[in-house]
N, C-alpha and C positions, 0 to 999 in steps of 0.2 A: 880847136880849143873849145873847150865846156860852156855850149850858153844857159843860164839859168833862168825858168820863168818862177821858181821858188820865192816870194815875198822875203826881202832880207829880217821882218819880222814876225813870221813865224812861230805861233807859242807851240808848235809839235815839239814833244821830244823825240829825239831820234832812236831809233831803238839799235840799227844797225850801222854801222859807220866803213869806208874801208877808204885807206892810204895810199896811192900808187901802187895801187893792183896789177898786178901785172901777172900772168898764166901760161905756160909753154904746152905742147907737145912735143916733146925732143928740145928740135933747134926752133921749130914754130912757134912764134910768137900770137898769142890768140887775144888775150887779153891785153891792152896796152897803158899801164897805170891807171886804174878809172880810181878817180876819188868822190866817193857820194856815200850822203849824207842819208839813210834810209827811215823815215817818219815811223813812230809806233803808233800800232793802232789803227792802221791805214792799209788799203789798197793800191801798193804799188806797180802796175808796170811793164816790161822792159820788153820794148818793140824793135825792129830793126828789120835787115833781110838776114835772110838764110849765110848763115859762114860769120857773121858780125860779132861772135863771141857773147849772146845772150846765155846762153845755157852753161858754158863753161863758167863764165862769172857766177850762176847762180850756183852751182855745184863747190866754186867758191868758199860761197858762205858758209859751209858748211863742213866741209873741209873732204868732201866726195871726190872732189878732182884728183887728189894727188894718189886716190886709190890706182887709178890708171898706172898701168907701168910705163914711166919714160914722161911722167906729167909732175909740172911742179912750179912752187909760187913763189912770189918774193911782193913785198908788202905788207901790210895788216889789213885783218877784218876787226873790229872792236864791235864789244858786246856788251854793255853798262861800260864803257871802256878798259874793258880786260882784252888785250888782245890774243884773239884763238889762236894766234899761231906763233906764240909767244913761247919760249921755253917750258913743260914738263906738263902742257896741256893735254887731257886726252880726247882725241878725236871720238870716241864713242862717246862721251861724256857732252861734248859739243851738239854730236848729233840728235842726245834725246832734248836738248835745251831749241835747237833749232831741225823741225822736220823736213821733210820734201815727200813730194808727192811726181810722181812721172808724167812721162806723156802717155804711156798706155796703162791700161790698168793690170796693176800684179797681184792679186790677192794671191796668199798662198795655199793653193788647189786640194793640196792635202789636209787642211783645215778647212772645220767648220766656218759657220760667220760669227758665232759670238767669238769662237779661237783667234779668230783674223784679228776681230776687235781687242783684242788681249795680248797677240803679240807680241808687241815691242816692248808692253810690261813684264810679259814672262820671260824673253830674252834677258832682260837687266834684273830676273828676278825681283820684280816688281809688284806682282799683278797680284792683287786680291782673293780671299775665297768665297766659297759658299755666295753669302746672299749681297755681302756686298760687293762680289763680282758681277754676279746679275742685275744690282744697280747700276755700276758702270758703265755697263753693256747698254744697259737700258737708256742711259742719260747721251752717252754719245752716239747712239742710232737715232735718239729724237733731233739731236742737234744738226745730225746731218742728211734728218728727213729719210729716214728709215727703217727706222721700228713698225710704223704700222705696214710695210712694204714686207718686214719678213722675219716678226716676230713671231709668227706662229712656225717659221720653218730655221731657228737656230744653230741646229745640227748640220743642215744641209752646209754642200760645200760651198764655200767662198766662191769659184768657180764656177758655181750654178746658174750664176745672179745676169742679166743683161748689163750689157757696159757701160751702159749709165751708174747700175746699180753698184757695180764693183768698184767705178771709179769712185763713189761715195764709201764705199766697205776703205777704201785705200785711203782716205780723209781720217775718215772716222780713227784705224789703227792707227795715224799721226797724232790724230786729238788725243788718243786717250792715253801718251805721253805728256797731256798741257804742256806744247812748245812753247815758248816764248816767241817762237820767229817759226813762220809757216813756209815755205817754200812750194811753187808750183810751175812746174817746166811744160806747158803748151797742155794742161788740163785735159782740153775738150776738143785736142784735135783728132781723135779717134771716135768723136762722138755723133750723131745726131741731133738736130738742132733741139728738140723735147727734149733729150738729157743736157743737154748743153745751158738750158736752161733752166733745168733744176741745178746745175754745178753754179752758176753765177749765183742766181738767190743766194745758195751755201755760202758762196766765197763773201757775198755784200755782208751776209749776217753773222758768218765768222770773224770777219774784217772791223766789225767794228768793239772786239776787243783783245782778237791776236793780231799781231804785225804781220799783215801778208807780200810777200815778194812774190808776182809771179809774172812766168814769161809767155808771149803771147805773139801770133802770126798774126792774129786778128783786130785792125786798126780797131773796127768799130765795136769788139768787144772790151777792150781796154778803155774806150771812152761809154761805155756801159755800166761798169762797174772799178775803174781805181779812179781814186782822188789825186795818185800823183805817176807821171810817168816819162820814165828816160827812154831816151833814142840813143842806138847804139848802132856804130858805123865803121866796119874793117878795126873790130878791136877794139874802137876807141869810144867814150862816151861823148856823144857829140852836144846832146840838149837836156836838163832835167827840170820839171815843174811841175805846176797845178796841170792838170787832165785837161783841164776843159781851155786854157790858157796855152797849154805848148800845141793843141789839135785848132783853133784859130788863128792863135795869135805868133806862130813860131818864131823864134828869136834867129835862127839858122838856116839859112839858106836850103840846105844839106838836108833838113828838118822838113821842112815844106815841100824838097821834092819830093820826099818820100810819101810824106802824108798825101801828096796829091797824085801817087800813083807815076812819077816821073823815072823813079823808078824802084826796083823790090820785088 
């Protein structure tokens, strides 16, 4: 059962919401009804061990999962309370309102980095010309602490960039869709701790006006940088609250051993 260290008053609005979630592979059951309440505007999140359905949940939101052959959901996700998976929704259309970002970084090789940066506008025939493309370009490489890194080398491949670097080019082509909802699936677990610590700054200072979901192995980077964070356990959502309140004070037994290393 779901313990909450959440204040039942609250002035967050929620940005994302979801119903008895629930996520298969085939007959596999992964995800098991999670219902949470996901704050806008905030840093959330989602800790667990390895197999606990953090990633499928997140791929969830956004409606990535049922890409999988032989993958499928029953439940809602609500979005202003529209639900995405509601009749004559489209999943591309979803995905530029809500992005994600991987665990490894994928710039795409055969693109430039301002190209990279422009992607997913040029995909939805989106993307701007001439000078205010190179505003653009310009605006979301500062945001994600990268322009003065490799503004004089634009052209060069996406590809080129050290993996810190890329994994901020792979931000960056999210932002310059303005998601509403951010998605991040173990960020900086291919990183070193100097990138890894340019990724957090990103995520605190993006965090505080897109809604970020992301999923993390790292107890002590979750209590670094989000303000709210669920535990998730064989599927199921076991704990969700304040950061600093579910890492002291856990309300779940389950919660506690984890956090104290008993096991994961």
């Amino acid at each position: 059962m779901l313990e909450s260290t959440l204040p039942s008053n609250s002035p967050r609005a929620n940005a994302l919401e979801t119903e008895e979630l629930h996520a298969w592979f085939g007959t596999t059951e992964i995800v098991k009804g999670v219902s949470l309440a996901l704050p806008a505007k905030a840093v959330t999140a989602i800790i667990g061990p390895s197999g606990c359905g953090k990633s499928t949940f997140l791929r969830c939101l956004n409606r990535m999962h049922e890409v999988t052959p032989g993958a499928r959901v029953s439940g809602k996700v609500l979005l202003g309370g529209m639900d995405l998976y509601g009749a004559g929704m489209d999943p591309v259309a979803i995905r530029r309102r809500i992005g994600m970002v991987f665990q490894r970084p994928n710039p795409f090789p055969a693109m430039s980095i301002r190209e990279n940066v422009l992607a997913g506008l040029t995909l939805n025939k989106l993307a701007p010309k001439g000078a205010e493309a190179d505003a653009l370009v310009e605006s979301i490489l500062r945001q994600t602490a990268l322009w003065d890194e490799v503004k004089d080398g634009l052209k060069r491949s996406g590809a080129s960039l050290s993996g810190g670097q890329q994994q901020r080019l792979c931000i960056a082509r999210a932002l310059a869709l303005d998601p509403e909802v951010l998605l991040l699936d173990e960020p900086c677990s291919a990183l070193d701790p100097i990138a890894t610590a340019k990724i957090e700054e990103l995520i605190r200072e993006i965090g505080q006006k897109t809604t970020i979901i992301m999923v993390t192995h790292n107890m002590q980077q979750a209590a670094r940088i989000s303000s709210m964070t669920a535990f998730f356990y064989m599927g199921e959502l076991i704990e969700f609250g304040e950061t600093t309140a579910l890492f002291t004070t856990p309300k779940s037994t389950k919660t506690e051993d984890y956090i104290t290393g008993r096991f994961g």
